[in-house]
Backbone as JSON Lines, residues from 0, in Angstrom:
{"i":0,"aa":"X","n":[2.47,-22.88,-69.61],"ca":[3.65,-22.83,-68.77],"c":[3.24,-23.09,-67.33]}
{"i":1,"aa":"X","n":[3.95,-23.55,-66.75],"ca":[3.67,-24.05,-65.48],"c":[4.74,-23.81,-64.55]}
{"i":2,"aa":"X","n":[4.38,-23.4,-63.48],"ca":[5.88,-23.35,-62.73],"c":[6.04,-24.54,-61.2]}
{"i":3,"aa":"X","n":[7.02,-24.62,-61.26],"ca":[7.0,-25.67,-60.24],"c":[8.26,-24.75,-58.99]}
{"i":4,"aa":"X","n":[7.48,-25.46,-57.98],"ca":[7.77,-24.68,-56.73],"c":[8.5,-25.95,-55.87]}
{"i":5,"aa":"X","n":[9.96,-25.55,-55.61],"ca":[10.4,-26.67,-54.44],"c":[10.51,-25.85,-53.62]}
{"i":6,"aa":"X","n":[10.46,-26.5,-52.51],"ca":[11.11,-26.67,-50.82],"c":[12.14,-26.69,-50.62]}
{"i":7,"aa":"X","n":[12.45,-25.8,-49.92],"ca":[13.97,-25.9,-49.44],"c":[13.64,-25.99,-47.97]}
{"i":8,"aa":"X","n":[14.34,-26.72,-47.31],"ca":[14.58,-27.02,-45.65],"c":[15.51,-25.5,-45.26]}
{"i":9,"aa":"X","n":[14.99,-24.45,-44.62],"ca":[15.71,-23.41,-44.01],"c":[16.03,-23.93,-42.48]}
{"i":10,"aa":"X","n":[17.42,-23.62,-42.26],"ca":[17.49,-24.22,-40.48],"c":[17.41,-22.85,-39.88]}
{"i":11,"aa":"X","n":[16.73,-22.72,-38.6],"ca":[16.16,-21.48,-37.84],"c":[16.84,-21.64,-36.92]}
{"i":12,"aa":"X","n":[17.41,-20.51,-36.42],"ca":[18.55,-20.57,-35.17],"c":[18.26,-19.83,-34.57]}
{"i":13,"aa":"X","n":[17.65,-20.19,-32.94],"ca":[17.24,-19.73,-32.17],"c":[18.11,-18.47,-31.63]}
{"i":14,"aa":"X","n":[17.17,-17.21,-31.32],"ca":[17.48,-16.41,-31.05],"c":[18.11,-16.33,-29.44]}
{"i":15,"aa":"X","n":[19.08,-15.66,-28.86],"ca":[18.32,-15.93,-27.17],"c":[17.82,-15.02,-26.65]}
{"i":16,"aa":"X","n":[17.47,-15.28,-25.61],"ca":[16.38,-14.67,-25.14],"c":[16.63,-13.54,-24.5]}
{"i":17,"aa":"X","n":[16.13,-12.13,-24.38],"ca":[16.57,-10.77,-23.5],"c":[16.09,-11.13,-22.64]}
{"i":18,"aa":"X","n":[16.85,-10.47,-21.81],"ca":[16.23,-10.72,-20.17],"c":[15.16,-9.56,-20.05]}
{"i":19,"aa":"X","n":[14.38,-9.59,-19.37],"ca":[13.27,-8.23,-19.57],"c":[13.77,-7.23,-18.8]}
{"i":20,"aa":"X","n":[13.62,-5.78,-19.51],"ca":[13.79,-4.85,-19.04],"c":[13.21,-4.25,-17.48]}
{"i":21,"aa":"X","n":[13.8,-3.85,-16.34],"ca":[12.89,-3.65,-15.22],"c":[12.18,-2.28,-15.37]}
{"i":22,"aa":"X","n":[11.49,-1.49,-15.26],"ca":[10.72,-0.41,-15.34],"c":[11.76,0.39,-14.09]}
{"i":23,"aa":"X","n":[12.25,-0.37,-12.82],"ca":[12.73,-0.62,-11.93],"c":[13.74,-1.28,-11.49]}
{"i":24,"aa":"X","n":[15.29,-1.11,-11.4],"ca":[15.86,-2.17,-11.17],"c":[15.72,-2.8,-9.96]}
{"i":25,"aa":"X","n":[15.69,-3.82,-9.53],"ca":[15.23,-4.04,-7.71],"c":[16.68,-3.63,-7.21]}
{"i":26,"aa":"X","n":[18.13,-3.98,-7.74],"ca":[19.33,-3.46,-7.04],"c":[19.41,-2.02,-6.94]}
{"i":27,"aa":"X","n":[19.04,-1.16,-7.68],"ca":[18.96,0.34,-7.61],"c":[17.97,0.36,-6.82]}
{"i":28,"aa":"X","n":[16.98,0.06,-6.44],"ca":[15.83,0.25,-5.38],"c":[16.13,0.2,-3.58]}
{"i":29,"aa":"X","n":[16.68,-1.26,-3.83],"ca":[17.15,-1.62,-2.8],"c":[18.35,-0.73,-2.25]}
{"i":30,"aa":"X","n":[19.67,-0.73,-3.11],"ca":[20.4,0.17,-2.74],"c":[20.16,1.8,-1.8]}
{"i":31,"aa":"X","n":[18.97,2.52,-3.09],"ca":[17.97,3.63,-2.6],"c":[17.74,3.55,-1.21]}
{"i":32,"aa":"X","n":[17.08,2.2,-1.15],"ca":[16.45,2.26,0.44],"c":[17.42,2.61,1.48]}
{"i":33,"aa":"X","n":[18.5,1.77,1.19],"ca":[19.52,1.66,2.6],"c":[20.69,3.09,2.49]}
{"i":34,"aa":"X","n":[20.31,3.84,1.41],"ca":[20.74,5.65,1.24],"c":[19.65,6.35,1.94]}
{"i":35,"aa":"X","n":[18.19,6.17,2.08],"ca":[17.54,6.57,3.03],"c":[17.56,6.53,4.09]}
{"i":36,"aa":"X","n":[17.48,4.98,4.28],"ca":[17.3,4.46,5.55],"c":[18.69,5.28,6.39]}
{"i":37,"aa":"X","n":[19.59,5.42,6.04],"ca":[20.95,5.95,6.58],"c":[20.52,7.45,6.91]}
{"i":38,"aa":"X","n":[20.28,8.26,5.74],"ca":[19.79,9.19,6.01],"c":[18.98,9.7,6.57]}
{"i":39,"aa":"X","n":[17.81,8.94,6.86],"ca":[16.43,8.88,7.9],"c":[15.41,9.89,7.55]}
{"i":40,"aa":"X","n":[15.54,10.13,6.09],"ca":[14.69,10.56,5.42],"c":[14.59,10.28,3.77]}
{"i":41,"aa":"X","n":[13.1,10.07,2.52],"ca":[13.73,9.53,1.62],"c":[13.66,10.53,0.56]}
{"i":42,"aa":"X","n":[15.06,9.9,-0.24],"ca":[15.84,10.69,-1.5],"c":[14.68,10.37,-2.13]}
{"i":43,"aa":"X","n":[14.88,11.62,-3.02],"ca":[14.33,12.3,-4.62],"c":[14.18,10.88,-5.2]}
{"i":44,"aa":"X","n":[15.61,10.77,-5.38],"ca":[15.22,9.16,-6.36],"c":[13.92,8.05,-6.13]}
{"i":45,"aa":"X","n":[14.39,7.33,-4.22],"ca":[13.58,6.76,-4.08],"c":[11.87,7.24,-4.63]}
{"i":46,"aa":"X","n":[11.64,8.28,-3.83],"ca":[10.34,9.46,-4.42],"c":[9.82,8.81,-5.44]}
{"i":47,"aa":"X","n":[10.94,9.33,-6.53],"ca":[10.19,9.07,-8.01],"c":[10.06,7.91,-8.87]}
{"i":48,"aa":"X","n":[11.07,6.79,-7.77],"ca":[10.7,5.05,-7.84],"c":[9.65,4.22,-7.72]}
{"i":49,"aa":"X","n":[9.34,4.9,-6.33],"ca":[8.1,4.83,-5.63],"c":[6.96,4.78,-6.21]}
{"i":50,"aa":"X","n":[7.06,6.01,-6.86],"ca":[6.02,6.8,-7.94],"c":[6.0,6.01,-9.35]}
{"i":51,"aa":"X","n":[6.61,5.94,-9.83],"ca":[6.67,4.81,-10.67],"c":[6.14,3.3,-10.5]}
{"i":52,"aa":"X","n":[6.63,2.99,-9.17],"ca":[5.96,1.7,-9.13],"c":[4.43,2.17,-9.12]}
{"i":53,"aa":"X","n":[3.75,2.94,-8.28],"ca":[2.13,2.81,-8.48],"c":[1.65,2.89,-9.58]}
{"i":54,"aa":"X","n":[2.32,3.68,-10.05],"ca":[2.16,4.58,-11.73],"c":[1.61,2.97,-12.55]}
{"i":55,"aa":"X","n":[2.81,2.07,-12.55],"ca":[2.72,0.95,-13.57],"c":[1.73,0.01,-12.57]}
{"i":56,"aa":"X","n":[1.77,0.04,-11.68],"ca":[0.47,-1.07,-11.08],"c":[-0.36,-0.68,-11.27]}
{"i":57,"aa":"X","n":[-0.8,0.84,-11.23],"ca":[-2.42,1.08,-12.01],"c":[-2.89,0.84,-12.99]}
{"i":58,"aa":"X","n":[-1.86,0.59,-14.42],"ca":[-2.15,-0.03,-15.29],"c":[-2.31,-0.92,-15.69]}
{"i":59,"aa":"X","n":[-2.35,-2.03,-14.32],"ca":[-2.38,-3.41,-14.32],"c":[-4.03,-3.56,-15.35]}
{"i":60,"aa":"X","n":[-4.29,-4.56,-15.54],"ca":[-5.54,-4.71,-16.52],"c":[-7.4,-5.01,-15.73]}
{"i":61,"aa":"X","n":[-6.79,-5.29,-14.45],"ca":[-7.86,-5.29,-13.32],"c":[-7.88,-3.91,-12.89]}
{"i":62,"aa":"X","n":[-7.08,-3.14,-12.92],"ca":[-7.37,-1.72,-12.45],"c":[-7.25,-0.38,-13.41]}
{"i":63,"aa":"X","n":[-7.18,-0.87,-14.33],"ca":[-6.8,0.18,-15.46],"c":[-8.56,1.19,-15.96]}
{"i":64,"aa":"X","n":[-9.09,0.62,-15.68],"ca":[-10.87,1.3,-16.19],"c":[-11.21,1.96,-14.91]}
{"i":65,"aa":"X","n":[-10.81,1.75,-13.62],"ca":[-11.54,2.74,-12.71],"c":[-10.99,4.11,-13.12]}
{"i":66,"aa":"X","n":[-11.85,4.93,-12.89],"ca":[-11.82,6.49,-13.08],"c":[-11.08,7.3,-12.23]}
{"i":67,"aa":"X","n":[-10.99,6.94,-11.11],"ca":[-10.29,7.22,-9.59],"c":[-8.85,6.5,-9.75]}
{"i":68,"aa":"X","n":[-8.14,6.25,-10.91],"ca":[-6.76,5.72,-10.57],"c":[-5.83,6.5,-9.69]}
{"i":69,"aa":"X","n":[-6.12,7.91,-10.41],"ca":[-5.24,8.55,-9.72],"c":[-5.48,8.85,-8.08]}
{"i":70,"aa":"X","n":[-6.53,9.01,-7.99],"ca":[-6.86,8.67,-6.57],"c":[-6.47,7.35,-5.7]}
{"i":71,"aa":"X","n":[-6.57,6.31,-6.19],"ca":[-5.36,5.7,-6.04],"c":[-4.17,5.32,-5.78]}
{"i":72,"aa":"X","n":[-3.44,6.29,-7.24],"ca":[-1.93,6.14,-6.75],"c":[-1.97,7.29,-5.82]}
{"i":73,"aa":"X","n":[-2.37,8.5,-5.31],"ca":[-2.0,9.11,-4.23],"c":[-1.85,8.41,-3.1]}
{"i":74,"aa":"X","n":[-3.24,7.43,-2.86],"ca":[-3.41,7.17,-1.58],"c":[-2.13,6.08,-1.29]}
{"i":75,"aa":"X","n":[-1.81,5.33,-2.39],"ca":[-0.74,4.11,-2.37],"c":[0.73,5.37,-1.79]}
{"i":76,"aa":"X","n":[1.06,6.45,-2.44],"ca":[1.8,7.29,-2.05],"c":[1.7,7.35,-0.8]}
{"i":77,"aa":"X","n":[1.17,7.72,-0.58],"ca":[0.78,8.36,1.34],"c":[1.07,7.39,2.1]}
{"i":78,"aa":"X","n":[0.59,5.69,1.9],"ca":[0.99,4.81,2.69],"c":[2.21,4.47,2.59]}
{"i":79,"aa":"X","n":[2.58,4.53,1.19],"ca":[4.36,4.47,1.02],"c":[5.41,5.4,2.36]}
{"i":80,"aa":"X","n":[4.67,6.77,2.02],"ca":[5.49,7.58,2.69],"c":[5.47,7.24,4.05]}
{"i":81,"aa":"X","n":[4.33,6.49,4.44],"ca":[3.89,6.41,6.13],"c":[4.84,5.64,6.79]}
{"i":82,"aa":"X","n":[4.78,4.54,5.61],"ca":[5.57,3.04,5.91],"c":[7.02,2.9,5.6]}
{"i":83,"aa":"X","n":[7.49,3.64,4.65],"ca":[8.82,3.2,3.59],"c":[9.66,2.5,4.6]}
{"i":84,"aa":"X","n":[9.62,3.13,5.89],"ca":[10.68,2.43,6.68],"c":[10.83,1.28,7.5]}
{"i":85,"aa":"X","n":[9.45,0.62,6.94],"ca":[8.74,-0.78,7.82],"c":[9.98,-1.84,6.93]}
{"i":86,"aa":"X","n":[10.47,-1.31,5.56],"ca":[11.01,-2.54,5.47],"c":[12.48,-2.52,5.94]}
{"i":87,"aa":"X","n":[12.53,-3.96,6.12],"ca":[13.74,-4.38,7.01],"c":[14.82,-5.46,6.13]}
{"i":88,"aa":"X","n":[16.19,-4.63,5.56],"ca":[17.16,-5.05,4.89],"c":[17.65,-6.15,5.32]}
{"i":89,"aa":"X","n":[17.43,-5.88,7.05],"ca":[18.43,-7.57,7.79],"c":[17.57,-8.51,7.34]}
{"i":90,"aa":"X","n":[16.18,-8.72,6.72],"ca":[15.44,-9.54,6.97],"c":[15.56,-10.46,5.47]}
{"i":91,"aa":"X","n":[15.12,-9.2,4.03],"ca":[15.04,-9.41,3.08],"c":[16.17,-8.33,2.31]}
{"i":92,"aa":"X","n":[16.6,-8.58,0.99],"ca":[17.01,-8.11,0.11],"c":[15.87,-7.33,-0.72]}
{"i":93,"aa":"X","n":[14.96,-8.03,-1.04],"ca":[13.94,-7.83,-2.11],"c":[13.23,-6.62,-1.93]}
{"i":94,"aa":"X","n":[13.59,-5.2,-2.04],"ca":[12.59,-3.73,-1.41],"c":[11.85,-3.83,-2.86]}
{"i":95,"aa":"X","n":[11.51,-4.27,-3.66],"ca":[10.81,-4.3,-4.97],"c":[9.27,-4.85,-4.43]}
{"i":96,"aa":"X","n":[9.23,-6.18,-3.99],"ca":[8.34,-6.52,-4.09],"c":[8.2,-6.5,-2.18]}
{"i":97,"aa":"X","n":[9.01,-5.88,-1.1],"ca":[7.99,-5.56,-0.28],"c":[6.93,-4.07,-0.78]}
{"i":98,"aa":"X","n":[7.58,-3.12,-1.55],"ca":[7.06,-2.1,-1.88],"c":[5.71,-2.11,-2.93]}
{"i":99,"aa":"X","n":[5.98,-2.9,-3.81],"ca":[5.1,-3.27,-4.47],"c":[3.83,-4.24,-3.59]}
{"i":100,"aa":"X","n":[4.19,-4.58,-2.57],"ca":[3.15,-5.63,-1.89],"c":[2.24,-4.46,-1.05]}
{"i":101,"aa":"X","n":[2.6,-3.49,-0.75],"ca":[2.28,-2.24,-0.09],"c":[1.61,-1.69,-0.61]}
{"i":102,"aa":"X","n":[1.79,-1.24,-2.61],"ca":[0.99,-0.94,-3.18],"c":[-0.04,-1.31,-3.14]}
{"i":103,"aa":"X","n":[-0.06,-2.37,-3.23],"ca":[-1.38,-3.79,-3.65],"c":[-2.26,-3.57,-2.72]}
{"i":104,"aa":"X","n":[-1.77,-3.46,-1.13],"ca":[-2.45,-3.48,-0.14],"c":[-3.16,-2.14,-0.24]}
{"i":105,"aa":"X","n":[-2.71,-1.05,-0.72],"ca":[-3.01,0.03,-0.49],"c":[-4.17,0.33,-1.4]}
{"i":106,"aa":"X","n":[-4.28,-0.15,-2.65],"ca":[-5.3,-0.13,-3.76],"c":[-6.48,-0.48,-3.34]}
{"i":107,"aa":"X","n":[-5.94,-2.33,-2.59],"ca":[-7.22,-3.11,-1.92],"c":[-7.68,-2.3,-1.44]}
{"i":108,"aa":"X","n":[-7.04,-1.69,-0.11],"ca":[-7.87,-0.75,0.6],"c":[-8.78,0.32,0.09]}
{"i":109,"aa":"X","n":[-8.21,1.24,-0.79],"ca":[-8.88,2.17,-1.38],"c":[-10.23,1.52,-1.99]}
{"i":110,"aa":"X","n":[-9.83,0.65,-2.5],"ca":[-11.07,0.31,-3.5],"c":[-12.38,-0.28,-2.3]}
{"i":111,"aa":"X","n":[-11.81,-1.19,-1.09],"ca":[-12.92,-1.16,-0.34],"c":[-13.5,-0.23,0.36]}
{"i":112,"aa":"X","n":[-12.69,0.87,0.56],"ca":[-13.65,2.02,1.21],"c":[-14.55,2.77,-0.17]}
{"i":113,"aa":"X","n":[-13.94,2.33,-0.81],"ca":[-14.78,3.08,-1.72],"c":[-15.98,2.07,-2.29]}
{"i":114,"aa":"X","n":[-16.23,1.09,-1.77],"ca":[-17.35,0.55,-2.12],"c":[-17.84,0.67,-1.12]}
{"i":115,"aa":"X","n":[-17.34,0.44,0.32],"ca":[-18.05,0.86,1.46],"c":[-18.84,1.98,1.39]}
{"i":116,"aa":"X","n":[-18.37,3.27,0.89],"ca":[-19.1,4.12,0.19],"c":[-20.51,4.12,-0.19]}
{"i":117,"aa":"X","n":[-20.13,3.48,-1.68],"ca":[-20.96,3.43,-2.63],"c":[-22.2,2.5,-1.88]}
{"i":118,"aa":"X","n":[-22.03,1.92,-0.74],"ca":[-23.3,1.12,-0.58],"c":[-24.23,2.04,0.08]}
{"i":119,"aa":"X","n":[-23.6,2.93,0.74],"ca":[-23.82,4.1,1.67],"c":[-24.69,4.76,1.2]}
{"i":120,"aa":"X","n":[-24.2,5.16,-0.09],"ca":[-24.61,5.99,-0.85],"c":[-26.08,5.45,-1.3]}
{"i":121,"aa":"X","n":[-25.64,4.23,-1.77],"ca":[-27.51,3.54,-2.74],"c":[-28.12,3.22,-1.49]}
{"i":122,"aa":"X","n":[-27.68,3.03,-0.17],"ca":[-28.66,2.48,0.5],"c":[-29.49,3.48,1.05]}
{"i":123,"aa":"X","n":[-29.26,5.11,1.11],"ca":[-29.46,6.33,0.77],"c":[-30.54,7.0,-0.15]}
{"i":124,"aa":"X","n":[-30.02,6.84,-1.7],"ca":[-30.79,6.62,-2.56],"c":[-32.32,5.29,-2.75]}
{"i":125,"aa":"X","n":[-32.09,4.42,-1.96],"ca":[-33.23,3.84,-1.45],"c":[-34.39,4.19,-0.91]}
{"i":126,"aa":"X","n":[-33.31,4.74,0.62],"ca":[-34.59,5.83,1.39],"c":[-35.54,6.45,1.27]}
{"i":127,"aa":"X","n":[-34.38,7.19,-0.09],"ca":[-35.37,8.55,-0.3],"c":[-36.13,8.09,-1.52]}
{"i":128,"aa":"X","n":[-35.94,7.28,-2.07],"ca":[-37.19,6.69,-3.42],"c":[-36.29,7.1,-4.71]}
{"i":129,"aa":"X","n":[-34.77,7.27,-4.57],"ca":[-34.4,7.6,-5.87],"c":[-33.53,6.02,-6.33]}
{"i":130,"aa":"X","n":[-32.97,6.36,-7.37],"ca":[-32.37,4.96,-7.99],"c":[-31.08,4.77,-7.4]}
{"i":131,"aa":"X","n":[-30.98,3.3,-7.2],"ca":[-29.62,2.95,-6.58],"c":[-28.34,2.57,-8.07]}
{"i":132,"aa":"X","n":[-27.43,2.15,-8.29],"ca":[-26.78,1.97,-8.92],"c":[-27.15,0.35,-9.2]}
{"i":133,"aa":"X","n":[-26.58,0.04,-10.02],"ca":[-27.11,-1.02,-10.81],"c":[-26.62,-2.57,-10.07]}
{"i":134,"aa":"X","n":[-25.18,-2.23,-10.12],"ca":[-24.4,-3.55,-8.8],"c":[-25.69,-3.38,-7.19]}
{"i":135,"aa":"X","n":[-25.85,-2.55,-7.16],"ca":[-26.77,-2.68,-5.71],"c":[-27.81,-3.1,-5.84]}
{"i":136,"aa":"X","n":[-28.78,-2.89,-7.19],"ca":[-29.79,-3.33,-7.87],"c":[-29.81,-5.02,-7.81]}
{"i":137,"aa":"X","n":[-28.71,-5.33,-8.63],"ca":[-28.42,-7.13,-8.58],"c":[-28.57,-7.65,-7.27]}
{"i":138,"aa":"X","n":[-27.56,-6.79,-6.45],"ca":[-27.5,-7.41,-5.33],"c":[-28.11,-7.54,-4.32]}
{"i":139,"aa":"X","n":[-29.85,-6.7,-4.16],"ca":[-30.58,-6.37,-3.6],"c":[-31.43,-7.73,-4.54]}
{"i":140,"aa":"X","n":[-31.58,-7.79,-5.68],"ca":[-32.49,-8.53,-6.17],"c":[-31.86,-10.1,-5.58]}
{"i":141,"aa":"X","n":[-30.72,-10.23,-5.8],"ca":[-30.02,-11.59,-5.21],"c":[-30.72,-11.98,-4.1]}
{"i":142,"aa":"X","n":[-30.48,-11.39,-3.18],"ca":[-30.62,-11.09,-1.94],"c":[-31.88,-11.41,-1.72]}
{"i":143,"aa":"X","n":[-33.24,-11.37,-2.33],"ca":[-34.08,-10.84,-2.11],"c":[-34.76,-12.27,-2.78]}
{"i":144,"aa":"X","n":[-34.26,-13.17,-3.78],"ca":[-34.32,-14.45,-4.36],"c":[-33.79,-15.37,-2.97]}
{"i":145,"aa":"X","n":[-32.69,-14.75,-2.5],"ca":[-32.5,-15.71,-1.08],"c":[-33.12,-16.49,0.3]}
{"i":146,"aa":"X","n":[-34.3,-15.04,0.24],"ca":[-35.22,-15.06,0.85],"c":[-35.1,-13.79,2.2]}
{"i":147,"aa":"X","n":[-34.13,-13.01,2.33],"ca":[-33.61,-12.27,3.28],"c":[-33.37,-11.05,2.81]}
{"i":148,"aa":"X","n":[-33.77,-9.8,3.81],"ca":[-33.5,-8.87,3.17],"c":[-32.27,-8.44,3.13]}
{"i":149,"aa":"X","n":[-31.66,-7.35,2.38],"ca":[-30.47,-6.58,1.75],"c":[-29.15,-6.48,3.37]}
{"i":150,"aa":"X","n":[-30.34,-5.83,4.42],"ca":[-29.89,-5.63,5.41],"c":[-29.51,-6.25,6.61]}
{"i":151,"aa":"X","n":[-29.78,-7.74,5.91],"ca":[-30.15,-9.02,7.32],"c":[-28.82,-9.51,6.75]}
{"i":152,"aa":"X","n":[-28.48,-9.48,5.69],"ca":[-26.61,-10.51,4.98],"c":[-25.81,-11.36,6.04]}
{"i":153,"aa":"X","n":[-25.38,-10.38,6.7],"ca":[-24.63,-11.24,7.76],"c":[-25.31,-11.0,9.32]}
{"i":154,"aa":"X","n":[-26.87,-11.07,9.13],"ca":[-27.59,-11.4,10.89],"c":[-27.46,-12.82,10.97]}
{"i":155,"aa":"X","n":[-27.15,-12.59,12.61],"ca":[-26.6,-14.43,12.67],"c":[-28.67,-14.34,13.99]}
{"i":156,"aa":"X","n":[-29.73,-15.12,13.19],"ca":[-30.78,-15.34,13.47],"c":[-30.34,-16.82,14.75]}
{"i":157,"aa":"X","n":[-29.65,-17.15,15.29],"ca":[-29.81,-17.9,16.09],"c":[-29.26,-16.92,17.36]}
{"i":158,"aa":"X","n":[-29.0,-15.91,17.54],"ca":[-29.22,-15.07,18.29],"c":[-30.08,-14.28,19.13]}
């Protein structure tokens, strides 16, 4: 016995498409702002908008493994709170992504003082004859293939 298998042509009818959900609406955000801004101090809501936005940018996939996130979103907090009122409604509509651009800035920052740090720290651990961390290791050996030492990087020798 044998069985035989036809084809049938199925027609597929495109689904449409959801619009994506915001974590955030930017019109509820925006709105928020200019209930603050009136008030001249910011609502609960905004607060926990705010908070939300860092919340989900830390989980971005470039920042999701540092250990210090939450250190992080505080510090992104603090500049929020410093700034919230830098943005300007006559200018833009969009309080989503000036706020979110604030975040960003605020991470950058964190994360460079905190390597500023960390060089601090191994160049420290140098001194005293103990081990530096391993990125300082490379970059000392780099450095050191260049022909210049660790500490000369940016000496301008025509000086």
């Amino acid at each position: 016995m044998t069985t035989q298998t036809t084809k049938t042509s199925t027609t597929r009818t495109k689904k449409p498409r959801k619009r994506p959900e915001y974590y955030i609406n930017p019109q509820e955000l925006y709105a928020e702002v200019l209930v603050s801004k009136e008030a001249g101090q910011m609502t609960d809501k905004l607060v926990r908008m705010l908070q939300l936005l860092t919340l989900k940018y830390s989980k971005k996939g470039n920042l999701a493994n540092y250990s210090y996130t939450e250190d992080m979103q505080a510090f992104a907090m603090m500049m929020l709170v410093k700034t919230w009122t830098a943005f300007n409604p006559e200018k833009s509509s969009n309080a989503f992504a000036f706020y979110t651009q604030c975040v960003k800035n605020s991470f950058r920052q964190f994360l460079n003082d905190e390597k500023r740090q960390r060089t601090i720290r191994d160049a420290y651990a140098v001194e005293y004859g103990l081990t530096p961390s391993y990125n300082y290791q490379l970059e000392y050996a780099e450095n050191n293939r260049a022909g210049r030492a660790h500490d000369e990087e940016d000496f301008d020798h025509t000086h």
